[in-house]
C-alpha positions as CSV (number, residue, x, y, z in Angstrom):
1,X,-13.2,-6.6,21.1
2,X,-16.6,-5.5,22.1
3,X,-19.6,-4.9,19.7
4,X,-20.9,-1.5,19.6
5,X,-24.7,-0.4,20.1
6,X,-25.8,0.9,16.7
7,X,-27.8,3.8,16.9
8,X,-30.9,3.9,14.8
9,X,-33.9,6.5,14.2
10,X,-34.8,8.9,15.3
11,X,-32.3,9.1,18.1
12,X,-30.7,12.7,17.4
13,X,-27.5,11.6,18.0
14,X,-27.6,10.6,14.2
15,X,-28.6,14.7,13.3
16,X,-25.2,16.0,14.9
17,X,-22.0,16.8,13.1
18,X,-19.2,15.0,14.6
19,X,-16.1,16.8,15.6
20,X,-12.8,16.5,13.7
21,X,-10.4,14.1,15.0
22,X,-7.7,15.7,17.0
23,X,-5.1,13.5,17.3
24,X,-5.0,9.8,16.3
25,X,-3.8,8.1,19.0
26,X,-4.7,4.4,20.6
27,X,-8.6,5.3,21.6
28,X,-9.0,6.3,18.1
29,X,-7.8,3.2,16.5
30,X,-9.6,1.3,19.1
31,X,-12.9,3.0,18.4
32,X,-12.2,2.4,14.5
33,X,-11.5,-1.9,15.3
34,X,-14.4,-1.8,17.0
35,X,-16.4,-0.2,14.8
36,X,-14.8,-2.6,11.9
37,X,-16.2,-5.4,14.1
38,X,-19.9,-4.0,14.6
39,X,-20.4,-3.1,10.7
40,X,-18.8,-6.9,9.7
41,X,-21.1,-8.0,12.6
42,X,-24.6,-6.4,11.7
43,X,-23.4,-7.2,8.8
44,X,-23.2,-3.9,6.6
45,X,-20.3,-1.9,4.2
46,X,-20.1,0.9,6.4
47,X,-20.4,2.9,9.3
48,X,-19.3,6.2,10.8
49,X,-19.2,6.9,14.4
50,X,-22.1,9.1,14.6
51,X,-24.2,5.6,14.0
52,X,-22.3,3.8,17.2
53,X,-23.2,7.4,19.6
54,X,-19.5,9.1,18.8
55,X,-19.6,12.3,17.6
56,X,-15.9,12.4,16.2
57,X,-15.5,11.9,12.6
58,X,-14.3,8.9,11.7
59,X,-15.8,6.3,9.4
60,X,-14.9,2.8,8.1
61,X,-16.1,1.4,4.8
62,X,-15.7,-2.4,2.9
63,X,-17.8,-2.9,0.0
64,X,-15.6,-6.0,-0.8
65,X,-15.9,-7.9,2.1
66,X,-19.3,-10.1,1.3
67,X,-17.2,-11.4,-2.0
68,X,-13.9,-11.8,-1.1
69,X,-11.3,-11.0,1.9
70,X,-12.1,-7.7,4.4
71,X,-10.7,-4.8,2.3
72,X,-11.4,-2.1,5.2
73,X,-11.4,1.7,4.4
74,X,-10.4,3.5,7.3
75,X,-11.9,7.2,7.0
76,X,-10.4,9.8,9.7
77,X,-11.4,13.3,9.0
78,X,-12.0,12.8,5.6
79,X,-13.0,15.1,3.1
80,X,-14.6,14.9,-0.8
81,X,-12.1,16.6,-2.8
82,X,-13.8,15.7,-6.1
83,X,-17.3,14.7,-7.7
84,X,-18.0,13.4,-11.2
85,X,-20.7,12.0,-12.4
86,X,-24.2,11.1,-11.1
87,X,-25.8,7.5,-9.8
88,X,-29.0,6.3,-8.6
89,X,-28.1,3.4,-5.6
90,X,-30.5,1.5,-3.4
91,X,-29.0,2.1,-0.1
92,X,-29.7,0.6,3.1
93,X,-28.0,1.8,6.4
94,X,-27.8,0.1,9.9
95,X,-29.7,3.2,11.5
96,X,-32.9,2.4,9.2
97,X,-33.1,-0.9,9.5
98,X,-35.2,-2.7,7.1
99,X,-35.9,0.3,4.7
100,X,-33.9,0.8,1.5
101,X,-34.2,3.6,-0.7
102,X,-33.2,5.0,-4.5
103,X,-30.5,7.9,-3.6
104,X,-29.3,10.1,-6.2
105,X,-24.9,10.4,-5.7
106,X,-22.0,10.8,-7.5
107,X,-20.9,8.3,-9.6
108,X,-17.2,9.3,-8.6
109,X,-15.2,11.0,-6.0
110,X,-11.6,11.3,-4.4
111,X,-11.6,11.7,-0.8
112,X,-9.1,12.6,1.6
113,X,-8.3,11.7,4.8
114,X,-6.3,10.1,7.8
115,X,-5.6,6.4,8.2
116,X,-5.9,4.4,11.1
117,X,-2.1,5.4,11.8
118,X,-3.0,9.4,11.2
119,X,-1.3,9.3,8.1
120,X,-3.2,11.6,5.3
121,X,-3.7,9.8,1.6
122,X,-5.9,10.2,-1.3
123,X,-8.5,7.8,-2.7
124,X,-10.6,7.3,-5.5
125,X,-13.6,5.1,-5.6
126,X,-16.5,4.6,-7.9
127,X,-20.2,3.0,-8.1
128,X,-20.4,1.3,-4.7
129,X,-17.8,2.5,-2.9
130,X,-18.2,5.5,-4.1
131,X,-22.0,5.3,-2.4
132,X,-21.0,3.8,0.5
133,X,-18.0,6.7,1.2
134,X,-20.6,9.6,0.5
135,X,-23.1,7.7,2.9
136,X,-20.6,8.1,5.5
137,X,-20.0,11.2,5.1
138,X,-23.4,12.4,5.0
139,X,-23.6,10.1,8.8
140,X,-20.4,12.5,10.0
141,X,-22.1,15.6,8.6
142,X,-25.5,14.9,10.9
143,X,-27.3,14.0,7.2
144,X,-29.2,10.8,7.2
145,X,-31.1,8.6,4.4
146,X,-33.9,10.5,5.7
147,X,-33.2,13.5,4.2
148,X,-32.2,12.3,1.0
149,X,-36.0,11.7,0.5
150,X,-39.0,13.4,-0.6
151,X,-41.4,14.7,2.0
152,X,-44.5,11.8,1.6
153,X,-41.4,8.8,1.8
154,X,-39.3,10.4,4.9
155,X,-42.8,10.7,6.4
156,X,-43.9,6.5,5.7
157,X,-40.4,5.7,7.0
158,X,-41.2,7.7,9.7
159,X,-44.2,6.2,10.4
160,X,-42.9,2.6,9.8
161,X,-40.1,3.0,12.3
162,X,-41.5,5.1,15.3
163,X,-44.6,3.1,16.6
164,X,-46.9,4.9,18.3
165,X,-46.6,3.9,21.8
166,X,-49.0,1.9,23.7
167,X,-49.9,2.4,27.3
168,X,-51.0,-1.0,29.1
């Protein structure tokens, strides 16, 4: 399986809601084993398709990977159907490489969605996963770590990862 080109900032590919999934069918399931590949690869816990240059919402997730054996979340369409709580996570994110910042979520949600064989179900997930899911999300919404930020920070990170071009 190929390796996908992660996206990263400020391409504006990563600012645009992806489309819902029509119909999961074989390019669907092939986009979401390669996109299992690239985030195991780069390594990270998630990614959504937004991040690879897809705009069709779709999203895989494995916070348990690094500790034990691949545990992958396969996220089609998905949906937060419930929030509880609140936490404060350092998150990092393939697109931003090198920059990690304190983001307020919550602590808790259920989310629904399609698996990798289009069938719907239900899961609940807390502290990291919970983080990681939302992050996702927030990719397949157009919503970036960016603008999770204050002003002065999403301006340094700005500044750190568009150089100023040089002419030789």
């Amino acid at each position: 399986m190929p390796l996908l080109d992660i996206v990263t900032y400020p391409d504006e590919r990563l600012k645009k809601r992806a489309l819902p999934v029509e119909e999961v069918d074989d390019e669907i399931r092939r986009l979401v084993d390669d996109m299992a590949e690239t985030m195991y690869t780069a390594p990270g816990v998630g990614l959504a398709a937004n991040q690879v240059g897809i705009l069709k919402r779709v999203a895989v997730v494995d916070t348990d990977y690094a500790d034990a054996d691949p545990n992958l979340i396969v996220l089609i369409n998905p949906e937060i159907i419930e929030r509880d709580g609140k936490i404060t996570w350092e998150e990092g994110c393939l697109s931003f490489p090198e920059i990690l910042e304190d983001i307020d979520r919550a602590a808790r949600i259920k989310v629904r969605a399609l698996n990798r064989d289009g069938e719907p179900y239900e899961l609940e997930a807390e502290d990291l996963k919970s983080v990681a899911i939302q992050h996702e999300l927030d990719h397949l919404d157009g919503v970036t770590l960016i603008d999770r930020v204050s002003f002065l920070k999403r301006r340094m990170i700005h500044r750190q990862l568009v150089k100023p071009k040089t002419s030789d």
